[in-house]
C-alpha positions in Angstrom: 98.0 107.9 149.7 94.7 105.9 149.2 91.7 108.4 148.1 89.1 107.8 151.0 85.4 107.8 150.6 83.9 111.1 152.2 80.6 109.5 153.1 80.5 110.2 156.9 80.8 107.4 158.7 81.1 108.9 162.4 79.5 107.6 165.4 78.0 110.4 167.6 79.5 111.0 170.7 77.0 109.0 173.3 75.0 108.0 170.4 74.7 105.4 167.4 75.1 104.7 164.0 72.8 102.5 161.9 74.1 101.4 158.1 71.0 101.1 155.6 73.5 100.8 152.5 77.3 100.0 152.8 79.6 101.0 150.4 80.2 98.8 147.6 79.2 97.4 144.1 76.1 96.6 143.3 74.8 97.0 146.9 71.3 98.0 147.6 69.8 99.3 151.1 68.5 96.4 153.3 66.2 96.5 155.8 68.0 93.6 157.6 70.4 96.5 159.0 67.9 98.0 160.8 69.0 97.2 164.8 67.7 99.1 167.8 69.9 101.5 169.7 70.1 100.4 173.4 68.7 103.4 174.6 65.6 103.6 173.0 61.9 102.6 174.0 60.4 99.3 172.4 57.6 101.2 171.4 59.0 103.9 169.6 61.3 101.5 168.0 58.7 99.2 166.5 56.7 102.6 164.5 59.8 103.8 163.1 61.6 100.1 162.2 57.8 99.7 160.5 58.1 102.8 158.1 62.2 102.6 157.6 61.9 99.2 156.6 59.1 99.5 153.9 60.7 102.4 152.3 63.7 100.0 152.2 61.6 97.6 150.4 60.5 99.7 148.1 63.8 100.8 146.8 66.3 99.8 143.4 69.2 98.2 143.4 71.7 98.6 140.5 69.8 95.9 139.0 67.5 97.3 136.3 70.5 99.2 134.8 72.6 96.4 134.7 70.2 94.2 132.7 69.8 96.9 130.2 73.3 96.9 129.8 73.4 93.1 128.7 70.5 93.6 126.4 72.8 95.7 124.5 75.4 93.6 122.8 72.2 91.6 121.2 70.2 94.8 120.2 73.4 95.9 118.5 73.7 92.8 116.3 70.2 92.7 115.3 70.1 96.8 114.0 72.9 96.0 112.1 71.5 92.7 110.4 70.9 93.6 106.7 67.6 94.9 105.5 66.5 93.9 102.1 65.2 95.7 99.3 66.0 99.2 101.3 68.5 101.7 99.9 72.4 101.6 102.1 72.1 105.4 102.9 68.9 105.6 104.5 69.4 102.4 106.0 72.8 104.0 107.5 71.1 107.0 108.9 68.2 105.4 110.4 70.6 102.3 111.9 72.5 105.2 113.3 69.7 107.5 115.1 67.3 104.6 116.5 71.1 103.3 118.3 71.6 106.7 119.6 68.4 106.2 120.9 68.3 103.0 122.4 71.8 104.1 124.5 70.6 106.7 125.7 67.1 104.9 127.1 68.9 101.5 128.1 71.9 103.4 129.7 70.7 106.5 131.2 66.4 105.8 131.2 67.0 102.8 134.1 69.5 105.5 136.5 67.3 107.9 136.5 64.4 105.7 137.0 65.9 104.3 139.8 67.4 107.2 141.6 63.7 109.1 141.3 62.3 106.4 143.0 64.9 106.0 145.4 64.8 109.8 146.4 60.8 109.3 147.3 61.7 107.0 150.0 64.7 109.0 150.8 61.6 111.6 152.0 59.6 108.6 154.1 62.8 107.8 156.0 64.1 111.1 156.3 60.6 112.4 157.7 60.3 109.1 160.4 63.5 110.4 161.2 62.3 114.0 162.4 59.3 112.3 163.8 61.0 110.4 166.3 63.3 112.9 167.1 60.4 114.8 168.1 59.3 112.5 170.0 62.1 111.4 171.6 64.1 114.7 172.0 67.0 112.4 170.4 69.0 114.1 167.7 68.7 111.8 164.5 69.9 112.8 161.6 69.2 110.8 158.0 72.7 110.6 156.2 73.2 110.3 152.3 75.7 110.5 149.8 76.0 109.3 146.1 72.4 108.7 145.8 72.0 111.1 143.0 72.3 110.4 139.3 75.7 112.2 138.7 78.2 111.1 141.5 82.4 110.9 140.9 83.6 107.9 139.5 83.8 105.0 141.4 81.9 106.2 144.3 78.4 104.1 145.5 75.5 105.3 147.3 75.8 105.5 151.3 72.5 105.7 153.5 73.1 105.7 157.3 70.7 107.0 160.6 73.0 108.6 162.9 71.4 109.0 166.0 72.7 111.1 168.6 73.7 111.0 172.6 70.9 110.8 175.3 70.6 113.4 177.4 72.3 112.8 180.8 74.6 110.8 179.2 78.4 111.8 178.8 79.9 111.8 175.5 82.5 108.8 175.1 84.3 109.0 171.5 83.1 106.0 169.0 85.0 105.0 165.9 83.9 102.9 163.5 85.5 100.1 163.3 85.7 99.7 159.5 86.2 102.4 156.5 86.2 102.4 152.4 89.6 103.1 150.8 89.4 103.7 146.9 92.4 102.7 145.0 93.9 105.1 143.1 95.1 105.2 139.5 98.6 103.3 138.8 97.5 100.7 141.9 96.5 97.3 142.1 96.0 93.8 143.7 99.4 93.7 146.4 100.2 97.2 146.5 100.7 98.8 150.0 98.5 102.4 150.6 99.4 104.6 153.1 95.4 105.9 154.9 94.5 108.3 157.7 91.8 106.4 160.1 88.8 108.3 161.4 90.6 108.4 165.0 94.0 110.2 163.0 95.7 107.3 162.7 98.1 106.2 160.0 97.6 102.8 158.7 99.5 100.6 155.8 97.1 98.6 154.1 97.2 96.3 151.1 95.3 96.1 148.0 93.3 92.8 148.1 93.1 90.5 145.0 90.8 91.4 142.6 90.7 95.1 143.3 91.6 96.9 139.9 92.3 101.3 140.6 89.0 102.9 140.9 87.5 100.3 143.1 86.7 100.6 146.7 87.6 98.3 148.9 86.9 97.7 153.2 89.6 97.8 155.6 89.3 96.9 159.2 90.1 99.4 161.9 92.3 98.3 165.1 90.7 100.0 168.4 92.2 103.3 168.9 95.5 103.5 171.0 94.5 105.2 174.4 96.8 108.3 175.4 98.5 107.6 178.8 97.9 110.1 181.5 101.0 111.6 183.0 100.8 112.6 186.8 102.5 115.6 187.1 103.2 116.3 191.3 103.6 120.0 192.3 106.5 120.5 194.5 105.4 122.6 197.3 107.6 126.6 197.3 108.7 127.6 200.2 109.9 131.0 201.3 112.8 131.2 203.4 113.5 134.5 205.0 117.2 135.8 205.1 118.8 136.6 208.5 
């Protein structure tokens, strides 16, 4: 069976759900996302869209770290150009520590970089968050997952606002209508995974091309099947007296 992302991507009963960073390489939160629940005020919406979307703005992307990664290849070739008129041993050692070095600050520095900075806004958004469910009486809760610097391979940050059901209102079960599956080792482009769907389903899905084991890919979920009612009619006892 296909390993599943555990990043929760559950509507609240009566509520919403609003994706800042979908699952997937390379992705990066976007403030374009951002889309007002139907249930709340226009003027409450525009303060918190304000501060959720600047934090946004101020966030990474994967992008530092992967242009430290193609510096690498050329800083390689040049430590290893000869040096003249320096002895080979000291050369060696020297060569050897300064490229220890420089892959530890090219691979590692730009992660951490990014995730500390990322983390900061984490705190603006998460606090907007508690602001307006104060203000409101909504419950809103700021979901993350994978946004730290050590995460299992293969799995990407998630950031979500999950807001929950209006008072008054009654809860009607939401699913979403798409999840991540991750291939898993042995797998690849054609092969046919077996996955449980939010809503308990059991769904055959196929690898798409280009999807190597590890990877994560999006499946789309069909509308859950409603259960029929059964009217059951009581047949009226009767107590019939003997002679």
């Amino acid at each position: 069976m296909g390993g599943i992302h555990s990043a929760d991507t559950s509507i609240p009963a009566g509520g919403a759900l609003i994706m800042l960073q979908r699952q997937g390489c390379c992705s990066k939160p976007e403030s374009s996302l951002l889309e007002k629940p139907p249930f709340l005020s226009d003027q409450h919406w525009v303060t918190f869209h304000s501060k959720v979307s600047t934090a946004i703005s101020k966030m990474w992307g994967p992008k530092l770290a992967l242009m430290c990664l193609l510096a690498i290849p050329v800083i390689l070739v040049s430590m290893h150009a000869p040096i003249p008129g320096k002895g080979h041993t000291a050369v060696t050692i020297v060569k050897a520590v300064v490229e220890h070095l420089l892959f530890f600050a090219l691979i590692v520095g730009p992660r951490m970089i990014t995730v500390k900075k990322n983390e900061k806004q984490d705190t603006v958004i998460r606090d907007a968050c508690a602001e307006l469910s104060k203000q409101t009486g909504i419950s809103i809760e700021y979901r993350t997952r994978y946004t730290g610097f050590c995460r299992p391979k293969g799995a990407q940050p998630f950031r979500a606002i999950a807001f929950g059901p209006v008072a008054g209102q009654a809860p009607v079960p939401v699913f979403p209508s798409v999840m991540s599956v991750q291939v898993p080792q042995g797998s690849g482009p054609g092969t046919k995974l077996q996955v449980q769907s939010p809503s308990g389903q059991i769904l055959e899905v196929v690898v798409p091309p280009g999807t190597s084991a590890g990877q994560i890919f999006q499946v789309s979920l069909p509308a859950p099947t409603p259960v029929a009612a059964t009217l059951v009619v009581a047949t009226p006892f009767i107590a019939v007296e003997g002679p």
